[in-house]
C-alpha positions in Angstrom: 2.6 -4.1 19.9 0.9 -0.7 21.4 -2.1 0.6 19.9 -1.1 4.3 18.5 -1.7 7.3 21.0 -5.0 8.9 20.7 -3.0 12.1 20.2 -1.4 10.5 16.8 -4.7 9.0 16.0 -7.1 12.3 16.8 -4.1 14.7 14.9 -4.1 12.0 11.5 -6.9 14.3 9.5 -4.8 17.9 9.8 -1.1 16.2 9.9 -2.1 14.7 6.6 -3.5 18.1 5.0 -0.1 19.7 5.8 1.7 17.1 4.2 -0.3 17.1 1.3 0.1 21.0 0.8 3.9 21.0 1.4 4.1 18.2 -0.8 2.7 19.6 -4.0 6.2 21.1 -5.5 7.7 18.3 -5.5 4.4 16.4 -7.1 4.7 18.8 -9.6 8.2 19.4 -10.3 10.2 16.0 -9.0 11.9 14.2 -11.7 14.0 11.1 -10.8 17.1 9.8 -11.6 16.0 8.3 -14.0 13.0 8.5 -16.6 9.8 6.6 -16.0 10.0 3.1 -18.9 6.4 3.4 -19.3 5.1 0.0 -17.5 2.2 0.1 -15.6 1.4 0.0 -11.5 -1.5 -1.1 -10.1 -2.1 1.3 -6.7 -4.6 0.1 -4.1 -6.7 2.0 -1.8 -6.4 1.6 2.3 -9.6 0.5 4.2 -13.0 2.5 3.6 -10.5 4.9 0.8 -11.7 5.4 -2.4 -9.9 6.1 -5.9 -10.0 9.8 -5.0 -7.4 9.1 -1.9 -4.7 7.7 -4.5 -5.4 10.0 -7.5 -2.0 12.7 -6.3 -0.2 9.1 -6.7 -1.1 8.0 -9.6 -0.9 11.4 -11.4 2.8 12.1 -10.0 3.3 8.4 -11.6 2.2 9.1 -14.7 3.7 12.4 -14.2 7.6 10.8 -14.2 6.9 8.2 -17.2 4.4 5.4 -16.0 1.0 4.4 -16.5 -0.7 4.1 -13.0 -4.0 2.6 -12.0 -6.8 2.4 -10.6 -7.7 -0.9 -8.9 -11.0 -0.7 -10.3 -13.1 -1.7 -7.2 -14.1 1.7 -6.2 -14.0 2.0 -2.5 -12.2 -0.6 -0.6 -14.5 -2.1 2.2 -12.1 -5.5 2.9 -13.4 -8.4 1.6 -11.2 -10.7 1.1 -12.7 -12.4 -1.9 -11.6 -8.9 -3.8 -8.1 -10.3 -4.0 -9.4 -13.4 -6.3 -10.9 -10.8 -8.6 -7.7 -8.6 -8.3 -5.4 -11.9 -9.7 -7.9 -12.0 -12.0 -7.4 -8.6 -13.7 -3.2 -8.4 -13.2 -3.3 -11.5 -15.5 -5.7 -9.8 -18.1 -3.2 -6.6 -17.7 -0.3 -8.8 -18.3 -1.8 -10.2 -21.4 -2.9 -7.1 -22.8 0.6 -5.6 -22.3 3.6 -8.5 -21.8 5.0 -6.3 -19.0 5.6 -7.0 -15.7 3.3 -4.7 -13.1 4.6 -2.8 -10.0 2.1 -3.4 -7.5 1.4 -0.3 -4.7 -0.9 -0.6 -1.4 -1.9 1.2 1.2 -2.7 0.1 4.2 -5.0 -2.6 4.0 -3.9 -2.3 -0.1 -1.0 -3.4 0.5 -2.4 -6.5 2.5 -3.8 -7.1 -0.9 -1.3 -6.3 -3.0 1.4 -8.8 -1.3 -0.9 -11.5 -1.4 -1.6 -10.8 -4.9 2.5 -11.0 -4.9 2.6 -14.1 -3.5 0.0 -15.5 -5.9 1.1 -14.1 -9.2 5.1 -13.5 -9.1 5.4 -14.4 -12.4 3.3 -11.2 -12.8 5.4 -8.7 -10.6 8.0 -6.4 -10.8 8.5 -4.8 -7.5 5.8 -4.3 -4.4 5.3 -1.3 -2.4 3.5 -1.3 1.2 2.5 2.0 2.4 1.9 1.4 6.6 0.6 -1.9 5.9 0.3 -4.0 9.2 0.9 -7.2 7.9 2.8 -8.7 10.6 0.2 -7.1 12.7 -3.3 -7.5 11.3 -4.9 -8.7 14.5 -3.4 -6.3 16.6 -4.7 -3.8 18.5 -5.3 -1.1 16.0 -7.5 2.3 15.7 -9.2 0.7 13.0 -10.0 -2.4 13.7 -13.2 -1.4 15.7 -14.7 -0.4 11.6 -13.4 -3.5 9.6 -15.4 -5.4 12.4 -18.2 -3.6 12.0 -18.6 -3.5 8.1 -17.3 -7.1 7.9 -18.1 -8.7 11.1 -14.9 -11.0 13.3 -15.3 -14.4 11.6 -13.4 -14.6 8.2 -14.5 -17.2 5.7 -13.2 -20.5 6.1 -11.3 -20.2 2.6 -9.4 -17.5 3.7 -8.0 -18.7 7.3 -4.7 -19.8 5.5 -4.1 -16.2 3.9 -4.9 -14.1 7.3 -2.4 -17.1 9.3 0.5 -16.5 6.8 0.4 -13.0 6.2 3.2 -12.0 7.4 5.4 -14.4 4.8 6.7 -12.4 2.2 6.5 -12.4 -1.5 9.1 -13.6 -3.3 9.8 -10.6 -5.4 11.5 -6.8 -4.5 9.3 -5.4 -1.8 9.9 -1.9 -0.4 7.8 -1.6 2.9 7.5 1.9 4.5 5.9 2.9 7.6 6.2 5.9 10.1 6.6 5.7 13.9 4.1 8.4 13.9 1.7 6.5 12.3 -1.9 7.2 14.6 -4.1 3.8 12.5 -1.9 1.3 12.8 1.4 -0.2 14.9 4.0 0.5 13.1 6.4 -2.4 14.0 3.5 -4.6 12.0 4.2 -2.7 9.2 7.5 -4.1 8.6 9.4 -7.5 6.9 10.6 -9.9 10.1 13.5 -10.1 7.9 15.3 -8.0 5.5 17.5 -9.3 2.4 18.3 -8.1 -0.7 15.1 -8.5 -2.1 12.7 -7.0 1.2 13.9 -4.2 2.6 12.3 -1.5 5.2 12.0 2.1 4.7 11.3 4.9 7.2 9.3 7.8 6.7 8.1 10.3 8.9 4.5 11.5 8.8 0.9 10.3 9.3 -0.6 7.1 8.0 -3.7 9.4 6.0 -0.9 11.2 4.3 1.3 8.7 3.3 -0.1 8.4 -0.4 1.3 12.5 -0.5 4.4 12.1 1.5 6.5 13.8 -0.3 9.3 11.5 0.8 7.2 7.9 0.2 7.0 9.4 -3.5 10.4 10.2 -3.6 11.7 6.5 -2.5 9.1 4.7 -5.1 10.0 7.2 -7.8 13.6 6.3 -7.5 13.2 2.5 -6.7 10.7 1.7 -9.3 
C-alpha cells in the first residue's frame, strides 16, 4: 500500500471545512426511510480527536431517533488498554438498557470499535468503520510518525494477538467506508479482505478529517442502521 500524496494529506484541514459547511442541510433536515427505534450507538473518536470532532454525528443521530454517545474517554491518545475499559462499559450499557448497541469508529475508533465487536457480539447490533486502516495498521501512513511518538513502537506483550489479527472481522453487520481521497491513511487498509452478506464495503468520496460530516457517510449509516 502507498502512503497518501502530500497534496491529499496538506489539503485534509480545508477539504474537510467544506464538507462540513455543505453538509449542514442535510444534518439538519435529512430524515431516513425509516424513523430512528431509539437504541443507542456508541461513536468513537479517531487518533488525538476529542468528543468535540464527533459531536455533528451524534447530534444528527439523535436528531433521526437514537441516542448517540459519547465514548467517555475524552481524547483518544491510542492505548490499547482503553479497549478493556470500553468492553467494560458496552456491558454496563447493555444492562442498564437490554438493547443491543451500534458501535461507530473513526479512524483509529473503529480499530476499537471492531475489536470491541469481536469481543462482545452478543452485545452488537451493527459496526461502522469510518477510514479505519485495519488491514493496514502498520503501513506506511501520515500518521503513524504521532502514534509513535505519544506511544512509542513496542506494543505491550498482551496486546501482540490483537494488533496480529486485526484485520479478522467481527462476526456481526459491519459497514466499512473509506475514500480514495483519503490524505491520513491508505485506503485499501480500510477495507474487509472479503465481503458477504454480513461485511460489506462502502465508497465515499471526501477527506479522512471530514468523514464524521460527510454528508454521504451520514446518509449510508442513517439508512443502514
Amino acid at each position: 500500500m502507498k502512503r497518501p500524496s502530500l497534496f491529499l494529506y496538506f489539503t485534509e484541514l480545508i477539504r474537510s471545512i467544506w464538507e462540513w459547511i455543505i453538509s449542514i442541510p442535510f444534518l439538519k433536515r435529512y430524515q431516513p426511510k425509516k424513523p430512528g427505534d431509539g437504541h443507542i450507538v456508541f461513536v468513537i473518536p479517531g487518533f488525538l480527536a476529542s468528543p468535540t470532532s464527533t459531536r455533528p454525528l451524534r447530534k444528527f443521530l439523535n436528531r433521526i431517533g437514537y441516542q448517540a454517545v459519547d465514548w467517555g474517554l475524552g481524547r483518544n491518545y491510542g492505548r490499547l488498554s482503553q479497549v478493556e475499559l470500553l468492553s467494560r462499559k458496552l456491558n454496563e450499557i447493555y444492562k442498564r438498557n437490554h438493547q443491543k448497541i451500534t458501535l461507530i469508529g473513526w479512524s483509529l475508533g473503529g480499530i476499537y470499535a471492531r475489536e470491541l465487536a469481536k469481543k462482545n457480539p452478543h452485545l452488537i447490533r451493527q459496526l461502522f468503520t469510518l477510514g479505519s486502516p485495519f488491514n493496514g495498521v502498520d503501513e506506511k501512513n501520515n500518521a503513524s510518525w504521532l502514534y509513535d511518538l505519544i506511544n512509542g513502537k513496542n506494543i505491550e506483550i498482551e496486546y501482540l494477538d490483537m494488533i496480529e489479527n486485526l484485520s479478522t472481522p467481527a462476526p456481526i453487520p459491519t459497514t466499512a467506508i473509506y475514500s480514495k481521497k483519503d490524505g491520513i491513511v491508505p485506503w485499501q487498509g480500510c477495507m474487509e479482505k472479503i465481503e458477504d452478506e454480513l461485511h460489506q464495503n462502502v465508497e465515499v468520496r471526501g477527506s479522512h478529517f471530514g468523514l464524521g460530516v460527510n454528508k454521504h457517510v451520514l446518509k449510508i449509516i442513517a439508512d443502514k442502521i
